[in-house]
N, C-alpha and C positions, 0 to 999 in steps of 0.2 A: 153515259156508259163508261167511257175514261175516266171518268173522277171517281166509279165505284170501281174500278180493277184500281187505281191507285191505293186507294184504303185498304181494301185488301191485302196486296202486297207488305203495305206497312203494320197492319196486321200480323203478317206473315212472319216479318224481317224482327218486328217485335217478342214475338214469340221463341224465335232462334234464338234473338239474344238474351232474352231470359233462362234459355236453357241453357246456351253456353255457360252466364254466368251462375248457374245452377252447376253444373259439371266442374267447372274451373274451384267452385269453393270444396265442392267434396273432393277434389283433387290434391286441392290444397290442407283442406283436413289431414286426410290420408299421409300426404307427407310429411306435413308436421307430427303425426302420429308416429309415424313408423321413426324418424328423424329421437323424438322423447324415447321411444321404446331403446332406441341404439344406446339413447344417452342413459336409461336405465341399466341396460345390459352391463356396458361398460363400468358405471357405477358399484352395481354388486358384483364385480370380479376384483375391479379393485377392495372392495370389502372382504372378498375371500384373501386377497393379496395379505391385507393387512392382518385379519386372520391367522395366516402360515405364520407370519413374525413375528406374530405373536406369541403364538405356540413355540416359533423355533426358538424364543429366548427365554423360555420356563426350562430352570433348573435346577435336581431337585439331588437329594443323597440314594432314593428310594430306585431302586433297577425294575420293578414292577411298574411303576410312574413313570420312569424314563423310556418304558420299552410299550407305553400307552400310548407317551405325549408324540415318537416317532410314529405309531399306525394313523393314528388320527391327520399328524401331517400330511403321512403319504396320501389319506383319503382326501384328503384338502387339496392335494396337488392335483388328484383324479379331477375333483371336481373341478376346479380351476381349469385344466382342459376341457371339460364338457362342456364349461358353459360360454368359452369361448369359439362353440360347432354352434351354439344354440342360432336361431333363426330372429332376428331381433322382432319381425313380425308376426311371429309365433308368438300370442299373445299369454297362450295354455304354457308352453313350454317356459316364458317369462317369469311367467307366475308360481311356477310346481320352482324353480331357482331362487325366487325371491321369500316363499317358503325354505325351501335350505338353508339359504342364507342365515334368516332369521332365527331357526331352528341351532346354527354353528356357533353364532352369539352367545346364547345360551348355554350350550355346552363348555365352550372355552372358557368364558364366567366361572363355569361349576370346575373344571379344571385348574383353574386357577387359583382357582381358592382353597381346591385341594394341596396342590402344589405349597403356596403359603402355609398350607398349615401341616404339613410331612415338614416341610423345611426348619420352622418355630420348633419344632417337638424335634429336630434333629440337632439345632443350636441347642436346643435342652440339654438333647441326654451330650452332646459332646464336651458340653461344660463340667457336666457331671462325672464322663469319663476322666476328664482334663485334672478332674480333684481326687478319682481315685486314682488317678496313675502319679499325681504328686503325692497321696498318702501312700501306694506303693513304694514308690521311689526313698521315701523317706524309711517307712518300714525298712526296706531293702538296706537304705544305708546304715540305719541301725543296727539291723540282723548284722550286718558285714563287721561292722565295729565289734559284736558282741562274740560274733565267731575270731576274729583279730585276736580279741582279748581272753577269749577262751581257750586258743592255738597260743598264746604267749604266756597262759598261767599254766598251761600241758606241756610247755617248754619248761616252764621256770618249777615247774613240781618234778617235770622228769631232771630237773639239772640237781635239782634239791635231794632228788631220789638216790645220787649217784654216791658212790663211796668216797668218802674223803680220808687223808693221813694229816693224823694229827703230829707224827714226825715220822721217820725214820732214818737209818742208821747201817752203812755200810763195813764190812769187813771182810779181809780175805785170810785164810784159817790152812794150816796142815794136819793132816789128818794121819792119827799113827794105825799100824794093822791093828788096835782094838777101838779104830773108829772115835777114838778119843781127839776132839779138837783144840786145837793151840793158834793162836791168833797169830799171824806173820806178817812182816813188811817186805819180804822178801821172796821176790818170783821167783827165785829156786825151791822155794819150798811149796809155796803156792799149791794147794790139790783142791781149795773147794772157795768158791766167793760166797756170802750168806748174806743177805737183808732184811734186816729184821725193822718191823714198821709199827706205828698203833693206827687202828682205824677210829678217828671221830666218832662220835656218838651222834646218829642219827636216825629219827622214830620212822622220817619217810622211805630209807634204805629197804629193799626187797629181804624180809628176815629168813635165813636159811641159807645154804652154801653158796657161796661166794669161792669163783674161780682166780686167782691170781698170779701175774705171769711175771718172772723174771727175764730180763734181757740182760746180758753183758754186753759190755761196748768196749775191745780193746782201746788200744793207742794205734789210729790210724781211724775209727771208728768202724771196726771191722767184729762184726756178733762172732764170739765163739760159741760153740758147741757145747755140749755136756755130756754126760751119760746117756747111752743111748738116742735116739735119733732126732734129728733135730726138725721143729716143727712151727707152724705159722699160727697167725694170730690176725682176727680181724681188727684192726686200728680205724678211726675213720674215716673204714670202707678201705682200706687197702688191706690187703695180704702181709703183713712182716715176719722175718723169724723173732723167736724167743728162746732163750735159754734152758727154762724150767719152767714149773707150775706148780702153785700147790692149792689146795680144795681149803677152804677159811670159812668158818661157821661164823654167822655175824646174826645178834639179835637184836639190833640197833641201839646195845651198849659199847661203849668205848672197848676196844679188842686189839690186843696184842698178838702179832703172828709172826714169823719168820719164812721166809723162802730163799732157799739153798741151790748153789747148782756146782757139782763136783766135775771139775777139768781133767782131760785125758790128753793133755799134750802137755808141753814145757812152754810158759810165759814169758816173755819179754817188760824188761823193767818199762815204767812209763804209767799212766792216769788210766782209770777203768773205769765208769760209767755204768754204777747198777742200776737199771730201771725198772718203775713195777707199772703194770697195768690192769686192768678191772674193767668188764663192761665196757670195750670198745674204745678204752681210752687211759694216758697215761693219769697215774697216780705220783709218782714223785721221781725222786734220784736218791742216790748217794755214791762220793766218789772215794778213790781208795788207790794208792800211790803208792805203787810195787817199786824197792829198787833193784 
């Protein structure tokens, strides 16, 4: 009877420990499972990781692509936290991430490649801008040169346009009550200074009246006066007085004139300085030496 309760026991003790080590292996499963599951986990987060820096170093000219490559980041960062809640035991939740994952692969690839290829087609056209902005540039510097030389032949036509003296010819004259003149060197007698000039012959000269102004310059260089009131002149942009004027018909043949201006005071001996001017600018001299 002893020797069958012993068998049995060992029977027993047999069975326990078959089950034990029946429980200890799927326990051991289980954590080596769950243990891979973690290391998965971990795995594809770091791929999301690499992912984001992925995306964060596509760079592209295009602001619709660069305002894509930032949403897509953002969503990446979402997920990036999600998957780091996820349950690593959670075998569904695992796998709906390792789908994602899989799924961001691919899209990054296709962004990427878009990226590459906005970028290509932007070195294009920059090159091509790069050639018209030196054919501008050049155009431009030409145009510039041609307007130079256009503003320098509108200078040299307006200079060419200008009336020229081919001499003239100072004298001072008295004049008797029949208006009759007598040349004098003598400032007592003195009543009128006269300059008589030829104008060059020129085809570019503006043809038709030509205003002409005399100036006296006593001894002291002080402008007298003449008959009636005395009046200014534009010179090179300044205001001066002038002595007289007179109206010169010019057909761009050589033209001889005279301009007169009759004194109402008594003159002092010494050097007089008749000037003529035309269109803003002088024409000549001649002097005349009262004593």
């Amino acid at each position: 009877m002893s020797e069958k309760t012993s068998n049995k026991n060992k029977i027993v003790i047999g069975i326990l420990l078959l089950v034990i080590a029946t429980l200890g292996y799927q326990l051991y499963n289980r954590n080596t499972t769950i243990t891979d599951l973690s290391g998965e986990k971990e795995l594809l987060i770091s791929q999301l990781e690499g992912y984001k820096a992925d995306l964060m170093s596509q760079t592209t000219a295009n602001d619709s692509l660069n305002a894509h490559i930032a949403d897509e980041t953002a969503r990446l960062n979402a997920l990036i936290v999600k998957a780091q809640s996820i349950n690593a035991s959670n075998s569904k939740e695992l796998s709906a991430l390792r789908n994602q994952v899989l799924g961001y692969r691919k899209q990054i690839d296709q962004l990427k490649s878009s990226v590459d290829s906005v970028n290509k087609v932007y070195a294009v056209l920059q090159g091509e801008k790069a050639k018209v902005d030196a054919q501008f540039a050049d155009e431009q510097s030409k145009n510039d040169l041609l307007t130079s030389d256009n503003a320098k032949l509108t200078a040299d036509v307006a200079e060419g346009a200008r009336l020229k003296l081919a001499g003239v010819e100072g004298g001072a004259y008295n004049v008797n009550k029949a208006g009759t003149e007598k040349e004098t060197q003598s400032s007592g007698r003195t009543k009128r200074f006269k300059a008589c000039f030829t104008l060059a012959a020129n085809a570019l000269s503006h043809k038709g009246e030509h205003t002409v102004y005399l100036r006296v310059n006593g001894p002291g260089s002080r402008v007298l006066g003449s008959t009636g009131d005395n009046r200014t002149m534009n010179i090179d942009g300044k205001e001066v007085l002038f002595t007289s004027k007179q109206s010169v018909q010019f057909n761009g043949d050589m033209t001889q004139a005279c301009c007169s201006a009759d004194m109402t005071s008594s003159l002092e001996k010494g050097t007089y300085v008749l000037e003529l001017f035309s269109d803003g600018r002088k024409l000549g001299e001649a002097k005349v030496v009262l004593n």
